[in-house]
C-alpha positions in Angstrom: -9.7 34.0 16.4 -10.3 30.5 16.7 -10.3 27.8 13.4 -12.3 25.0 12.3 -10.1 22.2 13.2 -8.7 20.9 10.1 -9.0 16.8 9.8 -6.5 15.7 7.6 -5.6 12.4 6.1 -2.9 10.0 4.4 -4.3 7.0 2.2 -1.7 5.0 1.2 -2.2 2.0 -1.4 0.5 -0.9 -0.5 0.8 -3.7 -3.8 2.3 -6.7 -2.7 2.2 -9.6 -5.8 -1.5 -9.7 -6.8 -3.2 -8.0 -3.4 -3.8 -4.3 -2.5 -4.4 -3.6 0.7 -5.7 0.3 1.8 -3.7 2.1 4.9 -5.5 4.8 6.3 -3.8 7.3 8.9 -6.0 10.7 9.8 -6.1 12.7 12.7 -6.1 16.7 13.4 -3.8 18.8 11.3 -2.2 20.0 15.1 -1.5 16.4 16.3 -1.1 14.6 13.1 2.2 13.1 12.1 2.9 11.6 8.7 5.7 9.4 9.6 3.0 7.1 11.6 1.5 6.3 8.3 5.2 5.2 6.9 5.6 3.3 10.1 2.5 1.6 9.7 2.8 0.8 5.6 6.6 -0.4 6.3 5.5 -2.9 9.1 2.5 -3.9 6.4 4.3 -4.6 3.9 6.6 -7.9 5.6 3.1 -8.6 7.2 1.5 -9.4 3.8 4.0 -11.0 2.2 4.0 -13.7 5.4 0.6 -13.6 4.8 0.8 -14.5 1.3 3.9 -17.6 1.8 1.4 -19.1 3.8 -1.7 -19.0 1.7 
């Protein structure tokens, strides 16, 4: 027997003062790896706030 691939995804809502930004991470469930989406909301987050100092 061979399953549907199963697309899954992680949505992560980062707050940083007064903005929200969306992070979206998806993939297949055989290939798809959860810590990519903490990688990328951890490297948004000092991202933002440099964005913000300088606004």
């Amino acid at each position: 027997m061979n399953p549907e691939p199963i697309h899954t995804v992680d949505i992560v809502l980062i707050r940083v003062k007064n903005t929200v930004t969306l992070l979206v991470s998806d993939g297949f469930f055989a290939t798809f790896d959860p810590d990519l989406s903490r990688q990328a909301a951890e490297a948004a987050v000092p991202k933002l706030q440099d964005a913000q100092e300088t606004a």
